[in-house]
Each structure stands twice: as C-alpha cells, then as structure tokens.
C-alpha positions as CSV (number, residue, x, y, z in Angstrom):
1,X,20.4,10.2,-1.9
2,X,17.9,7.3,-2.0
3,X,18.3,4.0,-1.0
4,X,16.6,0.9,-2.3
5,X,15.1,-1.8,-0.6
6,X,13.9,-5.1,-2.1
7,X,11.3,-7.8,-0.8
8,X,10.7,-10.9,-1.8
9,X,8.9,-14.3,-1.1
10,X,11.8,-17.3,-1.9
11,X,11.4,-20.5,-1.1
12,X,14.4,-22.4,0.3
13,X,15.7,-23.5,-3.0
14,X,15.5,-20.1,-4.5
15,X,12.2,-20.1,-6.5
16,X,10.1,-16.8,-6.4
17,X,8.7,-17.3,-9.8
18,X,5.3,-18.1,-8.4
19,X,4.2,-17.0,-4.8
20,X,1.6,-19.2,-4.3
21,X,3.1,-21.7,-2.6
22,X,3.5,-19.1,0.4
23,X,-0.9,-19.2,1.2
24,X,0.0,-22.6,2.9
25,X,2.2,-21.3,5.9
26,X,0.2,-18.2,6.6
27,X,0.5,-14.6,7.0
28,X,1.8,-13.8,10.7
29,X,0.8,-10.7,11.8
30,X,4.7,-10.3,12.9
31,X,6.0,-10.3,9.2
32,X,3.3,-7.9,8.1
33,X,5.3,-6.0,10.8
34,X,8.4,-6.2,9.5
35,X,6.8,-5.1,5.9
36,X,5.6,-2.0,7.4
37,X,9.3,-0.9,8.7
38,X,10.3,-1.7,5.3
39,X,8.0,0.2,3.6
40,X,7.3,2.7,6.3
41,X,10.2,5.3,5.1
42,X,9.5,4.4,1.2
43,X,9.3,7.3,-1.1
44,X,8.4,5.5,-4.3
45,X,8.3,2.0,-5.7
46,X,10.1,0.4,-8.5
47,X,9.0,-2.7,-10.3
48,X,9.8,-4.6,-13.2
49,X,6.5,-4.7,-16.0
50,X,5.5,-8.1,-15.1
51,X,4.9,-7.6,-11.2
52,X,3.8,-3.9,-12.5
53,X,0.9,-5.7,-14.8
54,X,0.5,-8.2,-11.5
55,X,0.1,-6.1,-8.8
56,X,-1.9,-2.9,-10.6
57,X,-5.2,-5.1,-11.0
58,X,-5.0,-6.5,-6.9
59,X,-3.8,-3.2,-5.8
60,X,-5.4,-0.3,-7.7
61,X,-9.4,-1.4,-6.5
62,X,-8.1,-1.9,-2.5
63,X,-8.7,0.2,0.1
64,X,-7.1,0.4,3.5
65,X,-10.5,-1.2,4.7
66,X,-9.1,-4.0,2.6
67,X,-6.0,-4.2,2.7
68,X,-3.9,-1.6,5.5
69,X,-1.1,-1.6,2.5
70,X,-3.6,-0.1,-0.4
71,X,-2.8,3.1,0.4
72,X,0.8,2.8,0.4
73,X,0.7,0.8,-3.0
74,X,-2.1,3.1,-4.4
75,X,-1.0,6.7,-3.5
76,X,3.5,6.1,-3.6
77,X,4.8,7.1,-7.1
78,X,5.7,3.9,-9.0
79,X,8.3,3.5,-11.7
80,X,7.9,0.5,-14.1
81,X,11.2,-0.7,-15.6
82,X,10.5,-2.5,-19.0
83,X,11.5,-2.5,-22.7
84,X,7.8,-3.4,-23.9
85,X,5.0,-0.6,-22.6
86,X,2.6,-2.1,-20.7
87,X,-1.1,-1.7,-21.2
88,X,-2.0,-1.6,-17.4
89,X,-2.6,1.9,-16.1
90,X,-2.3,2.8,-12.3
91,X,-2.3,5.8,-10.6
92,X,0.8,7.7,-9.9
93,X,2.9,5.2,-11.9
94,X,5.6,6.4,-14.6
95,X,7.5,4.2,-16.7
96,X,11.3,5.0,-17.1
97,X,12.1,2.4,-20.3
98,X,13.9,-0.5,-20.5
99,X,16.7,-1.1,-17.7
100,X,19.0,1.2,-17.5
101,X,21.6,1.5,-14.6
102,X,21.9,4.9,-14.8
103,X,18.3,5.7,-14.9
104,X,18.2,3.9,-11.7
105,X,21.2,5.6,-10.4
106,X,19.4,9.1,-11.5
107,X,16.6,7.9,-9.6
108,X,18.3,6.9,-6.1
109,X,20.2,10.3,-6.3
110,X,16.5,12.4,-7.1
111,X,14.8,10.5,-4.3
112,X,15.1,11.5,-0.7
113,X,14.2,7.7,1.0
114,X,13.4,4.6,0.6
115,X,12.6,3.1,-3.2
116,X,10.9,0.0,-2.3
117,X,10.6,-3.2,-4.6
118,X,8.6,-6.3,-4.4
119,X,8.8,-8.9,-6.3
120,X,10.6,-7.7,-9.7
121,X,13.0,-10.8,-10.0
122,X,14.7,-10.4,-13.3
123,X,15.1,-6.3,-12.2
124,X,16.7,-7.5,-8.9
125,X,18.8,-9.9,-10.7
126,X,20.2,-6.2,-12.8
127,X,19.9,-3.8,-9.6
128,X,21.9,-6.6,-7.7
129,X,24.5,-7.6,-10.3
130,X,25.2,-3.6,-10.5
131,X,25.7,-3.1,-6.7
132,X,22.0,-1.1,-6.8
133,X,20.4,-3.1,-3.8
134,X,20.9,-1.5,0.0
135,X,18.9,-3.9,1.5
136,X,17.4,-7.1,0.3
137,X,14.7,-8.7,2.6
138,X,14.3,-12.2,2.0
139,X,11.6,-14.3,3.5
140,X,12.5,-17.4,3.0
141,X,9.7,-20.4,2.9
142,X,10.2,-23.6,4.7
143,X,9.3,-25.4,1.7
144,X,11.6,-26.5,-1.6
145,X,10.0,-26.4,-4.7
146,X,12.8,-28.0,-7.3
147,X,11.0,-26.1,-9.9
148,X,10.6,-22.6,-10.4
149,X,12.3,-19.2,-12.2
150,X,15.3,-18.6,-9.0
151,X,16.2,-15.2,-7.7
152,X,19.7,-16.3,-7.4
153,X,20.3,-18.0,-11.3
154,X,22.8,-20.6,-11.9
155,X,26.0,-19.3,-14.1
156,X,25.9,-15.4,-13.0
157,X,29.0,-13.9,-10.9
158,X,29.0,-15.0,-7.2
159,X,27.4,-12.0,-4.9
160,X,28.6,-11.3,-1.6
161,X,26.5,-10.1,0.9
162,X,26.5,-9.1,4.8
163,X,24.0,-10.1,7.1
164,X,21.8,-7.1,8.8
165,X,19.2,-8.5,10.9
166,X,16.8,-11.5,10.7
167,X,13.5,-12.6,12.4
168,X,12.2,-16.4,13.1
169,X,8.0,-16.2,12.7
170,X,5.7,-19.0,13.9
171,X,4.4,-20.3,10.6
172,X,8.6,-21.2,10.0
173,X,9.2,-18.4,7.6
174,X,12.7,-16.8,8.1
175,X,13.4,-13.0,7.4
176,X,17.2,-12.1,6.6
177,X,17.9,-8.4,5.5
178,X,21.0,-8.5,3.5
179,X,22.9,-5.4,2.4
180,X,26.3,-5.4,0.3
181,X,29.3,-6.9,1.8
182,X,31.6,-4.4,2.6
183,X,35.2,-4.4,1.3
C-alpha cells in the first residue's frame, strides 16, 4: 500500500496561492536536501490540473543538466486530478477525472511507495479533509502576505495533526513534516 506525501511552499499566514514570493529568501542547498528524501522513494506523482498545466511547460523541456529534479518530474508516472481535461500534454501523465476519494484510495492501494504531491492546494484541501495525506511537508516562509488563496481555508472542519520531524535553514525557512494525529 502507497503512501502519499505532500510539499508545499506556505507562507506564515497560510498563502500558497502564488510561490513567488519564496525567490526572495533563497534556495538552500539543505532544503533541496530534504526534497530529495521526500521524493527519493516516490513511485508516481499526483497533482491537481492547475499545478499539472503549471509545472508540464517548466518541467517537460529540463534536463538533469538543468535541473537535478527533471528527471524525477519527467520520467515518474503522473496522475492529474481534474473535472475539466486539460490541454497540456506530458509524458507519462494520466488523468483519473474529477476528485474522487476512492480513485485515490484505488491508487494508494495499486502503488507500492511514495505518491508525491506539490503544490495541488484545492486537492490537498480534499486528500486532507478525507484523512488521504501521510505526510505533509510544509516549508513555511518567514514572510506574511495578508493576501493570498490559504492552504488551511477559513470555515472547514478543524485538522489535527502530529508533528514528525522539522529542520531550521539559513535563509529562515522552517520545514515541519506533519502526519495524522493519532487517536
């Protein structure tokens, strides 16, 4: 049975809706570390259409002489979650429809590893409200916004999580790896 593992770029208020306001701190070389354990025992990625339609245009042209990542992003099977069919093409991708929990339960139990997601934020919002998420990495951005779509939205049910592990960088950016609480 698969697990799945979500990443994504907050800043301390929440917003993830628009990552650009991460360029400012950096990229240390410690958190392209940790991204590499996370992603290091993926089997296949699963994204929302948006970030699908996002990432298939930076990603698809990249090599690893580029990018270390490309590879991983390029040659890993990719589901796209998403009522609307996106025109965007990239290899090894399959789209599975609009969200489905079941789907997504079919596709932890047909995958042996790690189902990675960046990004995605409206299909974390659903995987986490289900109890679908194993692992959520936040990095969290010493910056707040007070504007922005929020991973976290105001008037959904309260989740509980447990603290797994968590790394302090030098540019300030904080990683906590969450998993569900346990009862």
């Amino acid at each position: 049975m698969g697990t799945i593992a979500v990443h994504e770029f907050v800043s301390l208020d929440g917003s993830y809706e628009d990552p650009s306001f991460t360029v400012e701190f950096g990229f240390d070389p410690q958190m392209g570390e940790t991204l590499a354990a996370i992603t290091g025992s993926a089997k296949a990625i699963l994204l929302g259409r948006h970030t699908f339609e996002m990432f298939a245009p930076a990603w698809s042209t990249r090599t690893v002489e580029d990018d270390p990542g490309a590879p991983f992003f390029n040659d890993t099977v990719k589901y796209v979650v998403g009522a609307r069919e996106s025109q965007v093409e990239w290899a090894n991708s399959t789209r599975i429809g609009a969200y489905d929990p079941e789907k997504i339960r079919a596709l932890k139990d047909d995958i042996d590893g790690t189902i990675y997601i960046s990004g995605s934020g409206t299909l974390v919002r659903a995987l986490l409200a289900e109890g679908l998420v194993d692992d959520l990495h936040l990095f969290v951005y010493p910056i707040a916004l007070g504007k922005g779509e929020k991973l976290f939205a105001d008037g959904v049910d309260a989740t509980t999580l447990a603290l797994k592990a968590h790394n302090v960088y030098a540019n300030g950016v904080v990683h906590l790896n969450y998993g569900p609480a346990q009862s």
